[in-house]
gemmi code that builds the backbone of each chain (N, CA, C; Angstrom):
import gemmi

chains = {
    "A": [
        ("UNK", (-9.401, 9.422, 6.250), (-9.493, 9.376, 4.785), (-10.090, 8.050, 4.327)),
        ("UNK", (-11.073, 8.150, 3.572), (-11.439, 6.779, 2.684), (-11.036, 7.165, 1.259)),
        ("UNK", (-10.979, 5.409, 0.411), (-10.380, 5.156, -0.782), (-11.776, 5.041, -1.855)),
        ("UNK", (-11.603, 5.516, -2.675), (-12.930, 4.748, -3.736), (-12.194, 3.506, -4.208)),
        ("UNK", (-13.087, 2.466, -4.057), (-13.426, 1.093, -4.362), (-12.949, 1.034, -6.220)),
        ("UNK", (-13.133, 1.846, -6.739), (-13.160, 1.407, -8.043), (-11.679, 2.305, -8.464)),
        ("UNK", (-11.211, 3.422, -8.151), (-10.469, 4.261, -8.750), (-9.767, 4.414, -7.892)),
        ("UNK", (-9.718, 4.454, -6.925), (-8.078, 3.778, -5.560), (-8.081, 5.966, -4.657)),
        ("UNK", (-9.121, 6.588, -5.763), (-8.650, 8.131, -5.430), (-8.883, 7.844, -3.544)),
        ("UNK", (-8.214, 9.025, -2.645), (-8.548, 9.353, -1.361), (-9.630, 9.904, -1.307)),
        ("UNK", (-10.313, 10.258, -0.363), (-11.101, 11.465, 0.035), (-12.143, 11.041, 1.329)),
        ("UNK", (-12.552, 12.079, 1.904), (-13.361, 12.379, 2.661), (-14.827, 11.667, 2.841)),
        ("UNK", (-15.004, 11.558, 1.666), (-16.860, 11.753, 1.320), (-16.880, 9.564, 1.478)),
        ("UNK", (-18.411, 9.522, 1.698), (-18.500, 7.945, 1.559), (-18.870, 7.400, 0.110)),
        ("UNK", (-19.079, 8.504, -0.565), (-19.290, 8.182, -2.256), (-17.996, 8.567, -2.631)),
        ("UNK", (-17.786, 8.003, -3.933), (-16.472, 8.853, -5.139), (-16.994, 9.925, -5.237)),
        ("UNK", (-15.944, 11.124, -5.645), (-16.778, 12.598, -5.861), (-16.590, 11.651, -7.549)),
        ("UNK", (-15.902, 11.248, -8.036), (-15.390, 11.251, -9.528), (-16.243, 9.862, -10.258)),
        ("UNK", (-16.177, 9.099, -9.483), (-17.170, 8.017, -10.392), (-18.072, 7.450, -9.517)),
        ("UNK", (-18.313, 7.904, -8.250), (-19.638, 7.187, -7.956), (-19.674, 6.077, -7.128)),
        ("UNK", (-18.539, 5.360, -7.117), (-18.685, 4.180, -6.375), (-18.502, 4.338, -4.384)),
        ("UNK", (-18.686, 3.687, -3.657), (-18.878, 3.708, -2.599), (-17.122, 4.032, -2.165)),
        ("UNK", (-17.050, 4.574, -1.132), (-15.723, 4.241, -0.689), (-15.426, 3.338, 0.499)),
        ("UNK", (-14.060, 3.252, 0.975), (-13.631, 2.321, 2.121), (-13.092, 2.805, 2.992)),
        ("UNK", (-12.730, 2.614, 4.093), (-12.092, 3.549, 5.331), (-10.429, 2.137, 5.520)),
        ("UNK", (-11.084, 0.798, 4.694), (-10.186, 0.247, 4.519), (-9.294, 0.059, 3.962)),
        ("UNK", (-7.761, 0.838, 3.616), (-6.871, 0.978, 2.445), (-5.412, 0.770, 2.664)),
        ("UNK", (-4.889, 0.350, 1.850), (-3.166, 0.247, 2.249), (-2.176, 1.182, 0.973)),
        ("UNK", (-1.450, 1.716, 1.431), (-0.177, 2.265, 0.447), (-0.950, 2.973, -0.381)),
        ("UNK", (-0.080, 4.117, 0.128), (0.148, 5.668, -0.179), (0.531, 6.403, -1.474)),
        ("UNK", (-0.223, 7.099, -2.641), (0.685, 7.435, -3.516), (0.302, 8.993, -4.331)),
        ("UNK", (0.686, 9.778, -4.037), (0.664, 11.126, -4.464), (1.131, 11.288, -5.988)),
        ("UNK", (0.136, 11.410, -6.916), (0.128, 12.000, -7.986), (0.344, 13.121, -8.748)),
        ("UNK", (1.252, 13.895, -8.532), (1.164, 15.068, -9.576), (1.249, 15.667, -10.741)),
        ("UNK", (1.828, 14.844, -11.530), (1.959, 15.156, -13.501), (2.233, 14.018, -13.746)),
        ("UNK", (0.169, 13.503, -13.430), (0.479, 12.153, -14.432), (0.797, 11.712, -15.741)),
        ("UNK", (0.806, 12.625, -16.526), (1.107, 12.810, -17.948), (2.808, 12.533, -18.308)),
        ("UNK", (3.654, 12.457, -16.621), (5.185, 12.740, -16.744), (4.812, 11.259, -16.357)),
        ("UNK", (4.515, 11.042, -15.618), (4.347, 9.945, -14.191), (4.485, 8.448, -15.103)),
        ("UNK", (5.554, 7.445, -14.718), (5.696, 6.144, -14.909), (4.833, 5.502, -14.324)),
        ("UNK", (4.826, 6.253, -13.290), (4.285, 5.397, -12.087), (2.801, 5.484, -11.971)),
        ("UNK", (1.983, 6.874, -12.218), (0.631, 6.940, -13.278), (0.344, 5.802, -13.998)),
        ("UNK", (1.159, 5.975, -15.206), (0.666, 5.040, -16.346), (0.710, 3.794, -15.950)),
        ("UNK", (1.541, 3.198, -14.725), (1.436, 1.604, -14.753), (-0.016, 1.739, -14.088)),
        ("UNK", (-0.369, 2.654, -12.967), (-1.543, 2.541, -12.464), (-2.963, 3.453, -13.385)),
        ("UNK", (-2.060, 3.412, -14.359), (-3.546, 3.936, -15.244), (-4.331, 5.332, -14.864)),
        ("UNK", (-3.279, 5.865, -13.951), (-4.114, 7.444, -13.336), (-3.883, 8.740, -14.382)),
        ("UNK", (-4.858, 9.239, -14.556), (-4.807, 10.640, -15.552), (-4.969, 11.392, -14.612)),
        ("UNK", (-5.186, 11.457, -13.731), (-5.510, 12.917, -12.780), (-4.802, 13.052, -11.639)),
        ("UNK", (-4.456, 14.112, -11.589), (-3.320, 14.056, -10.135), (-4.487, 14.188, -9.273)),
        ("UNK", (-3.939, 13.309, -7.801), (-4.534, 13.401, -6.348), (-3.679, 12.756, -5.857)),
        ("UNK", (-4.602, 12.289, -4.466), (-3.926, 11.283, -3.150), (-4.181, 9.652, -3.686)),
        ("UNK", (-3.754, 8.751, -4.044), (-4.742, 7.291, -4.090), (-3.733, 6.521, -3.167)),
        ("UNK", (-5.191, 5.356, -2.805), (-4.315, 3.994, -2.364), (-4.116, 3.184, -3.168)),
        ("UNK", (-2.879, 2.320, -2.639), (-2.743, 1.013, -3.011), (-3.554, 0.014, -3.428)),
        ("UNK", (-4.108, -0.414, -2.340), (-4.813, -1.599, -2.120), (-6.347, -1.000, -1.348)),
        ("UNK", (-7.292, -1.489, -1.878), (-8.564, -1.028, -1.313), (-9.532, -2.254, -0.740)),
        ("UNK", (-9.684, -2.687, 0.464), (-10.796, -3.743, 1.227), (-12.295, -3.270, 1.010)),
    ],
    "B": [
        ("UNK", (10.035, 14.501, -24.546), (10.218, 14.809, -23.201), (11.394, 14.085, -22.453)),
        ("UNK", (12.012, 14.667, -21.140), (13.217, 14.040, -20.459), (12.493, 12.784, -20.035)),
        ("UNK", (13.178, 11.533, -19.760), (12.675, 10.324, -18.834), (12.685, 10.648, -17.356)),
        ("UNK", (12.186, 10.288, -16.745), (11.942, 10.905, -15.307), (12.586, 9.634, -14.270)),
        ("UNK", (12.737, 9.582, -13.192), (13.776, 8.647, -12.778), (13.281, 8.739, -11.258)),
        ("UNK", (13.318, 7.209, -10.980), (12.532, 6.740, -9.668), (13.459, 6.928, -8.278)),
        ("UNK", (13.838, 7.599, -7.074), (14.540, 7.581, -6.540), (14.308, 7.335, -4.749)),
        ("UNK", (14.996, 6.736, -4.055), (14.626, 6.528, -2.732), (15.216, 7.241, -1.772)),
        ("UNK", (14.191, 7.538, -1.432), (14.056, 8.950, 0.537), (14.189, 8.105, 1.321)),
        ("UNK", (15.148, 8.284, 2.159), (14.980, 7.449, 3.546), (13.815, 8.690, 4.380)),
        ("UNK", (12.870, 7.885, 5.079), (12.641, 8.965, 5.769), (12.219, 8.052, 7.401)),
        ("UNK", (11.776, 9.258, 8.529), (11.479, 8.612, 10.080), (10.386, 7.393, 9.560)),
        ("UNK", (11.290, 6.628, 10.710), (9.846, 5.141, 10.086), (8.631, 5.962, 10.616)),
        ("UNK", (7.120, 5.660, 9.753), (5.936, 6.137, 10.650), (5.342, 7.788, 9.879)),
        ("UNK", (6.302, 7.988, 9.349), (6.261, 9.033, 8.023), (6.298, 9.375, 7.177)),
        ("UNK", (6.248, 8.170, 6.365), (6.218, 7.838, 5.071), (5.057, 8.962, 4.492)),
        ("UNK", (3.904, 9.064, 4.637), (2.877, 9.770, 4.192), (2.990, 11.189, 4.246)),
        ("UNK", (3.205, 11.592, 5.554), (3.838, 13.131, 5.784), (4.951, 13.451, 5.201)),
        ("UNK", (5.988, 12.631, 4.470), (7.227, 13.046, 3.613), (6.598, 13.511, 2.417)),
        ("UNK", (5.538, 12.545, 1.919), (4.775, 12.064, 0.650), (4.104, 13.251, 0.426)),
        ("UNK", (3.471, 13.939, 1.246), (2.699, 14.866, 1.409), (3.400, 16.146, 1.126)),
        ("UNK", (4.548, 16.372, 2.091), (5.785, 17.675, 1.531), (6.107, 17.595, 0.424)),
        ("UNK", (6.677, 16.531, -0.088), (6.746, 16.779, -1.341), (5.914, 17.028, -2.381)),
        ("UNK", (4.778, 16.783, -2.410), (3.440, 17.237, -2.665), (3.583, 18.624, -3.152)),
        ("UNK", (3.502, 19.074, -1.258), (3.674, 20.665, -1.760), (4.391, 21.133, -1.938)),
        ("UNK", (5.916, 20.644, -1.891), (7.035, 21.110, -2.398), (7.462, 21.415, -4.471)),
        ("UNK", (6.570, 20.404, -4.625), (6.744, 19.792, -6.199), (5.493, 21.255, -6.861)),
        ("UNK", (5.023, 21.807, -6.056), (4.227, 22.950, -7.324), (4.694, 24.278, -6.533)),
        ("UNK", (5.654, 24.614, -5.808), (6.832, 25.476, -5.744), (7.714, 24.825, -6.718)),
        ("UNK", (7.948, 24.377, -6.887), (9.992, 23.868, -7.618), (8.884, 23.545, -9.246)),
        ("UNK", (8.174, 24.372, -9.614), (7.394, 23.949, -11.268), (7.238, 22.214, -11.421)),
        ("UNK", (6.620, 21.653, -10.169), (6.354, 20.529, -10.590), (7.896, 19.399, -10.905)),
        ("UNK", (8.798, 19.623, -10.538), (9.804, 18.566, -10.900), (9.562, 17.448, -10.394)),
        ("UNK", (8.555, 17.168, -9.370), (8.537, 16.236, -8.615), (7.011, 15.909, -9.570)),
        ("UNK", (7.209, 14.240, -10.085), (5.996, 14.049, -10.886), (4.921, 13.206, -10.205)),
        ("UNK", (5.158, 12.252, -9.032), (4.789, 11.375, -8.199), (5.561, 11.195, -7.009)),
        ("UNK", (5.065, 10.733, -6.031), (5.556, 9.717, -4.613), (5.156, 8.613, -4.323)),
        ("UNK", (5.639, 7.923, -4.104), (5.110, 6.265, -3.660), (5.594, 5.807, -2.300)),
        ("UNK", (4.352, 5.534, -1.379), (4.676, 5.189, -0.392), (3.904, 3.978, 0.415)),
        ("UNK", (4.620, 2.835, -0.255), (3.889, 1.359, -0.056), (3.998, 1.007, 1.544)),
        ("UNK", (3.094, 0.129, 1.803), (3.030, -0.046, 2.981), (4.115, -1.039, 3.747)),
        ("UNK", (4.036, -1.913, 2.527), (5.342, -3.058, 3.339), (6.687, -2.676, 3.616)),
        ("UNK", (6.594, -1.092, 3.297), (8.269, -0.596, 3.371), (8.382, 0.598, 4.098)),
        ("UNK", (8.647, 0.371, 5.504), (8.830, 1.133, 6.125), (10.176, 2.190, 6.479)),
        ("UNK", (9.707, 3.495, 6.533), (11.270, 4.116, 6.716), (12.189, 4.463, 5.495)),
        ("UNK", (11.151, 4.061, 3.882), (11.590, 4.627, 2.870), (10.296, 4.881, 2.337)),
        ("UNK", (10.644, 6.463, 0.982), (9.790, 6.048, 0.094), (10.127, 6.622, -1.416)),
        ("UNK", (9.644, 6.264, -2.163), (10.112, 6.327, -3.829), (9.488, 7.975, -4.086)),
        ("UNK", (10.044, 8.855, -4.485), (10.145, 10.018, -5.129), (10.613, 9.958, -6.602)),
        ("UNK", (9.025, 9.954, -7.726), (9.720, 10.205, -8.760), (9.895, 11.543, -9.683)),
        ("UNK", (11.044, 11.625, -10.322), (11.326, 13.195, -10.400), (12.458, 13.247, -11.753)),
        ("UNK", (12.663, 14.305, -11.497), (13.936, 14.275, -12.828), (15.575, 14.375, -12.253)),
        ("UNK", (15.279, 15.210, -11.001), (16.997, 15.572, -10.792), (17.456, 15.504, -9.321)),
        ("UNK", (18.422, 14.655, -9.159), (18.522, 13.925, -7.965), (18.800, 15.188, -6.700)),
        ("UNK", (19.777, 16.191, -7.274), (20.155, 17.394, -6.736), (18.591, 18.230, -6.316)),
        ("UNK", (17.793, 18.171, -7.089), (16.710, 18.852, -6.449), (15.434, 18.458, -5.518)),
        ("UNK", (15.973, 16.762, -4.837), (15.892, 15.632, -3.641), (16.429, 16.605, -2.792)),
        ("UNK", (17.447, 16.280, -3.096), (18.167, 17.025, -1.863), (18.335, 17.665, -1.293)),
        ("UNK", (18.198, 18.908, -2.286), (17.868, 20.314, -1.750), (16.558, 20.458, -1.148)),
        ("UNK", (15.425, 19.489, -1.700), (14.429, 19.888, -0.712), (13.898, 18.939, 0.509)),
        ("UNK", (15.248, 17.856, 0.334), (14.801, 17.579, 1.850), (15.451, 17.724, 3.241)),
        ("UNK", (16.538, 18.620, 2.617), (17.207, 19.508, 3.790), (16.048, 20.071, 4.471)),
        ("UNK", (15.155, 20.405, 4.241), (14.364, 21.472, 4.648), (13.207, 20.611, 5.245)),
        ("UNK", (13.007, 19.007, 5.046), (12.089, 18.161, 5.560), (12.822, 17.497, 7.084)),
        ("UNK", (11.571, 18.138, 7.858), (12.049, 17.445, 9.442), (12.260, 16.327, 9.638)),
        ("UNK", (11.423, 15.267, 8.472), (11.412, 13.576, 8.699), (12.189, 12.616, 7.690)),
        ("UNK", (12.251, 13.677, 6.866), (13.391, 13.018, 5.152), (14.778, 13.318, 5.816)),
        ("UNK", (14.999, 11.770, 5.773), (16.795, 12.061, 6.350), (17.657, 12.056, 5.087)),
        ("UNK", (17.417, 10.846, 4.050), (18.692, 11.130, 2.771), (18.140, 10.520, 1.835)),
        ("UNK", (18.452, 10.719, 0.513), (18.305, 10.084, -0.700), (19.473, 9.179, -1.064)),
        ("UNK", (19.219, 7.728, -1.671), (20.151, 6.881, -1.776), (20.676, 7.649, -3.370)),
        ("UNK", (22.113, 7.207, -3.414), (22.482, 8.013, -4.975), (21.671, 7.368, -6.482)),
        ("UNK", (21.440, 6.028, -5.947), (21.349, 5.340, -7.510), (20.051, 4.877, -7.187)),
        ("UNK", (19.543, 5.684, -8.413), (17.762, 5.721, -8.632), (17.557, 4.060, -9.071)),
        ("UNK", (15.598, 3.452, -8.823), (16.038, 2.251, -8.967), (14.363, 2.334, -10.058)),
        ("UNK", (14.512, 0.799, -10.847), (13.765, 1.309, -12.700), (12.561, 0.683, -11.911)),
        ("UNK", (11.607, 1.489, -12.597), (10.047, 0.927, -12.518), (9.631, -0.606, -12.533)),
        ("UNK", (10.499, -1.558, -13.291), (10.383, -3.052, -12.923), (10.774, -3.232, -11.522)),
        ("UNK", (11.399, -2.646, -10.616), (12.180, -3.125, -9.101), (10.538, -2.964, -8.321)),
        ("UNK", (9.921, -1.445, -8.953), (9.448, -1.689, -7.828), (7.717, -1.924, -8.126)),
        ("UNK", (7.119, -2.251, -9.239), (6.112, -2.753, -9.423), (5.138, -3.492, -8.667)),
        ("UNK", (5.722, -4.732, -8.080), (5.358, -5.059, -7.148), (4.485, -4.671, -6.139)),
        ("UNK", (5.195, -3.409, -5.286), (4.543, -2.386, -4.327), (2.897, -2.045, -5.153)),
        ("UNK", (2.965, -1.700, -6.533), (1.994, -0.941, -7.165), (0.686, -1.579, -6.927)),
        ("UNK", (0.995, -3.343, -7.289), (-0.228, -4.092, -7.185), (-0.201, -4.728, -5.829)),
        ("UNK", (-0.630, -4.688, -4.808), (-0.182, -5.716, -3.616), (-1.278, -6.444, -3.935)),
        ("UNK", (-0.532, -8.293, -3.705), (-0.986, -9.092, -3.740), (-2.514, -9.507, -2.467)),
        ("UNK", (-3.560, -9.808, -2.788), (-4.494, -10.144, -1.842), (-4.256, -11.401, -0.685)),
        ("UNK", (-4.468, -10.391, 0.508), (-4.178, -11.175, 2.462), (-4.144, -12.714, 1.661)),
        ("UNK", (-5.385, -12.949, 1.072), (-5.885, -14.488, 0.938), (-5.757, -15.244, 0.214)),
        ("UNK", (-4.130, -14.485, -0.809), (-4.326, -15.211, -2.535), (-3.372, -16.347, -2.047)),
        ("UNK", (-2.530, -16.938, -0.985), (-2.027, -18.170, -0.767), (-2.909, -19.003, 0.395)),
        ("UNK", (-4.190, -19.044, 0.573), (-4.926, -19.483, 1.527), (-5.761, -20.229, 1.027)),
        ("UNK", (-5.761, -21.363, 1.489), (-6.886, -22.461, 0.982), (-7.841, -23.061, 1.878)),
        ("UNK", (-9.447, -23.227, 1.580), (-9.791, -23.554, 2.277), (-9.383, -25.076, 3.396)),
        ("UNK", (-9.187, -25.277, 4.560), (-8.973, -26.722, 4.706), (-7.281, -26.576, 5.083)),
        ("UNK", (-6.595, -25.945, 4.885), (-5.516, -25.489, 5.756), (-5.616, -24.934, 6.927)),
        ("UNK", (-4.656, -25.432, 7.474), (-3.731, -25.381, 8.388), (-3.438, -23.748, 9.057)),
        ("UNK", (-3.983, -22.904, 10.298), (-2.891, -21.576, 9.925), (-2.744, -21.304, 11.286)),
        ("UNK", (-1.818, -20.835, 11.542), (-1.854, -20.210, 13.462), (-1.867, -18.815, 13.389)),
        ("UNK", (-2.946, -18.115, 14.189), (-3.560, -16.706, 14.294), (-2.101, -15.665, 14.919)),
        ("UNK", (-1.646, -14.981, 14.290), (-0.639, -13.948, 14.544), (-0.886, -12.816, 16.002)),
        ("UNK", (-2.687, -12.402, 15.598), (-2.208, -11.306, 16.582), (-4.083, -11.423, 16.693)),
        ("UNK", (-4.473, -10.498, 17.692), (-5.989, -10.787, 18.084), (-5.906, -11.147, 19.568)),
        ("UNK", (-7.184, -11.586, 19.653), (-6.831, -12.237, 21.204), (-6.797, -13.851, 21.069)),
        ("UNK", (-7.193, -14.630, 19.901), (-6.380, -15.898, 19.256), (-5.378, -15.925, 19.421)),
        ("UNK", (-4.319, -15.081, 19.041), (-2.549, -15.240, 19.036), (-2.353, -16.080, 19.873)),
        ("UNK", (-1.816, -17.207, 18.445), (-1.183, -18.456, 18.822), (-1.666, -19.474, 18.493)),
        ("UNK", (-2.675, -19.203, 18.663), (-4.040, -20.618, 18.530), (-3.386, -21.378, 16.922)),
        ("UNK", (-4.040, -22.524, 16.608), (-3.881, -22.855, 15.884), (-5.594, -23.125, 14.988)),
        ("UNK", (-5.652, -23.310, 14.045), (-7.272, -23.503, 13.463), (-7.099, -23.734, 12.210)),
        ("UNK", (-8.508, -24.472, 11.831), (-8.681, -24.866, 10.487), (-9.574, -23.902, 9.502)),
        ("UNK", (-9.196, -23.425, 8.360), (-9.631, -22.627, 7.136), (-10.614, -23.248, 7.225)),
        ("UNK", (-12.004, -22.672, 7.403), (-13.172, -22.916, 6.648), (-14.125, -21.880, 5.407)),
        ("UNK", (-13.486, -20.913, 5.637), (-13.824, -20.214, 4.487), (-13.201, -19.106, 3.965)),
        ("UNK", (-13.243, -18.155, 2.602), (-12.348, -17.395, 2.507), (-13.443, -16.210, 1.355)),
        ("UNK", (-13.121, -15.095, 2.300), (-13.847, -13.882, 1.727), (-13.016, -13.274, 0.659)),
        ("UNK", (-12.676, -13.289, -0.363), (-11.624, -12.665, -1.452), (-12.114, -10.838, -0.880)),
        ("UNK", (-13.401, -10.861, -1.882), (-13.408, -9.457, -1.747), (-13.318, -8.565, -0.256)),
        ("UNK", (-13.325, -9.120, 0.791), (-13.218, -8.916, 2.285), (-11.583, -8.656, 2.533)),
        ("UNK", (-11.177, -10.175, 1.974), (-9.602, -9.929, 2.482), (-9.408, -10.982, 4.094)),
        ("UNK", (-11.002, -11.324, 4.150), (-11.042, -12.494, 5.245), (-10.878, -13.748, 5.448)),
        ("UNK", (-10.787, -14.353, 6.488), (-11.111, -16.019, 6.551), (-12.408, -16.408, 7.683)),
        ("UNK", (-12.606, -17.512, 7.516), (-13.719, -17.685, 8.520), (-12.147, -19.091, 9.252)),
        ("UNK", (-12.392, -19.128, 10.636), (-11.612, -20.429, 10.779), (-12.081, -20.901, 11.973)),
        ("UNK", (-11.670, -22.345, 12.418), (-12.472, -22.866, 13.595), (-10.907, -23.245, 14.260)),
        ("UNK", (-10.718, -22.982, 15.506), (-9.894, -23.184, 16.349), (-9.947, -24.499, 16.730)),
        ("UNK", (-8.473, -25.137, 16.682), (-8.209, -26.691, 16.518), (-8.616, -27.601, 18.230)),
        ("UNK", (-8.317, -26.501, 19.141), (-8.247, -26.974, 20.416), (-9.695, -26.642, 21.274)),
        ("UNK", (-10.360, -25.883, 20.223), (-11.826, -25.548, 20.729), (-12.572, -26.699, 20.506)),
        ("UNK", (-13.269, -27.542, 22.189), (-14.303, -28.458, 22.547), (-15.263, -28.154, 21.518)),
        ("UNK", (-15.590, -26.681, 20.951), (-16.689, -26.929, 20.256), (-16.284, -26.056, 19.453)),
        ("UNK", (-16.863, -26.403, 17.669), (-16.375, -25.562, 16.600), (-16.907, -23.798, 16.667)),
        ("UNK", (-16.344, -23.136, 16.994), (-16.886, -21.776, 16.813), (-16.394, -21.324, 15.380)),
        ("UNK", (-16.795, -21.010, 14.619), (-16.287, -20.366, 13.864), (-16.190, -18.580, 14.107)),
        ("UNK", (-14.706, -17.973, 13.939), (-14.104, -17.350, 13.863), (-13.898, -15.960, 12.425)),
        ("UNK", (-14.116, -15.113, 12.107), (-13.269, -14.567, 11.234), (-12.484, -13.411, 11.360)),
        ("UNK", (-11.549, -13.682, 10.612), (-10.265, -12.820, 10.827), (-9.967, -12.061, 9.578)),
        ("UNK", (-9.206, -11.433, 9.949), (-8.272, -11.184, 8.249), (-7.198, -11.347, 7.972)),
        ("UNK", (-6.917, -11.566, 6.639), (-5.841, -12.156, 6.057), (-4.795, -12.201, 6.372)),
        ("UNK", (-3.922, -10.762, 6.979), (-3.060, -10.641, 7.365), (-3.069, -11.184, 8.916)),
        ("UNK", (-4.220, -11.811, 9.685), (-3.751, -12.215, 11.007), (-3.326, -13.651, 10.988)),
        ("UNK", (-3.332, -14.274, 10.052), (-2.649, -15.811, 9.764), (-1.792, -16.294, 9.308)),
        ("UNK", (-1.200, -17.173, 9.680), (0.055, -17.488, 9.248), (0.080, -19.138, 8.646)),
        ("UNK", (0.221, -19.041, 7.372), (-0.393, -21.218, 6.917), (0.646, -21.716, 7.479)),
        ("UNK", (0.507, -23.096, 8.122), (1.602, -23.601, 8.877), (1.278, -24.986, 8.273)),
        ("UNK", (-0.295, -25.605, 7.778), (-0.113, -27.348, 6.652), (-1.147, -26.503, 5.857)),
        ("UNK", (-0.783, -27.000, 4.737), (-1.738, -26.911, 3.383), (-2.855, -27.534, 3.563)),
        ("UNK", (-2.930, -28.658, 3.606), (-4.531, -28.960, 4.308), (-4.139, -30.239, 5.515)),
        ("UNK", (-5.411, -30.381, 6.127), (-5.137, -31.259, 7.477), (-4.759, -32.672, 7.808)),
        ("UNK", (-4.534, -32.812, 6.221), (-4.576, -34.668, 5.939), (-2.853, -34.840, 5.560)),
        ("UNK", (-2.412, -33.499, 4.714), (-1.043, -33.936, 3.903), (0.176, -33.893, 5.225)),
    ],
}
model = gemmi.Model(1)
for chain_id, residues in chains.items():
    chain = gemmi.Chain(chain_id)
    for i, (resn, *xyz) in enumerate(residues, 1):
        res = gemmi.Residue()
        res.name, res.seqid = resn, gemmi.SeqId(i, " ")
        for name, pos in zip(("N", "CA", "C"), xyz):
            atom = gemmi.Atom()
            atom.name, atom.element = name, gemmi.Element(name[0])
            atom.pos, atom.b_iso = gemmi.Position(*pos), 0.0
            res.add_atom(atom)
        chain.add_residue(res)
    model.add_chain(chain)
structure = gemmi.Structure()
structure.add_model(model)
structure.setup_entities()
């Protein structure tokens, strides 16, 4: 799994599917999103969309 | 809407992600009660499930091979903030310090900071006992500062 650089999302691909930026194969801490709209833990990280993201992105 | 409430899974150290993941798919069977998971790296062998009802932890991690228990008393979004932003390998590293290499095939060595990659997460460093300066780079997490710089 790589991280996008700008938006922390997971995925596969070496681009963001969602904004474009390059991704990293370098990432730390794990966080599964599902009703960010409920989610505390969303809003401190500013996520509107449920997925996989990391933590920390190199 | 109800407030939703942060709670901790013990789970097998090394599975933090695969707990993270069941509950995943556990949370759009059970209508979504489960709103997030957090599973930081510096904490091994737990991870934060946030949700509404502690009873419906439980019930679904009877059924998880690697989720052993939920602690009773949920803990508030200031405890664990921290985890959210991790601080950067290199944000206490100065050039011109002091650090001894943790792990690599350095481990042990001792060397001097000569440079520091922020956006990398690296250092460049020259080994103290090396006849001749090689410079070195590592990353952040393989050093340990042992003098602030080489004079104090």
């Amino acid at each position: 799994m790589r991280a996008c650089r700008r938006c922390h999302i997971l995925t596969d691909k070496t681009t963001c599917p969602y904004c474009g930026e390059p991704t990293s194969e370098h990432w730390q801490g794990y966080l599964v999103v599902v009703k960010p709209e409920e989610s505390i833990i969303a809003e401190k990280m500013k996520i509107k969309m449920p997925g996989k993201y990391a933590l920390k992105v190199r | 809407m109800m407030e939703t409430k942060i709670f901790v899974v013990k789970t097998q150290v090394g599975q933090e992600e695969n707990v993270a993941n069941m509950f995943e798919k556990a949370a759009k069977r059970i209508d979504n009660k489960i709103v997030a998971v957090l599973a930081p790296k510096e904490l091994r062998g737990y991870i934060f499930v946030e949700g509404y009802d502690i009873d419906v932890i439980k019930k679904l991690i009877r059924h998880m091979k690697y989720a052993k228990d939920v602690l009773e008393k949920d803990v508030k979004i200031e405890e664990i903030e921290h985890f959210l932003f991790p601080p950067s390998a290199v944000a206490n590293i100065e050039e011109g310090m002091i650090v001894e290499l943790v792990s690599g095939p350095f481990k042990g060595e001792k060397a001097k900071v000569t440079r520091i990659d922020d956006a990398k997460e690296e250092i460049t460093v020259e080994l103290l006992d090396s006849m001749v300066p090689i410079p070195i780079t590592v990353r952040g997490e393989q050093v340990r500062v042992l003098k602030k710089k080489e004079d104090e």
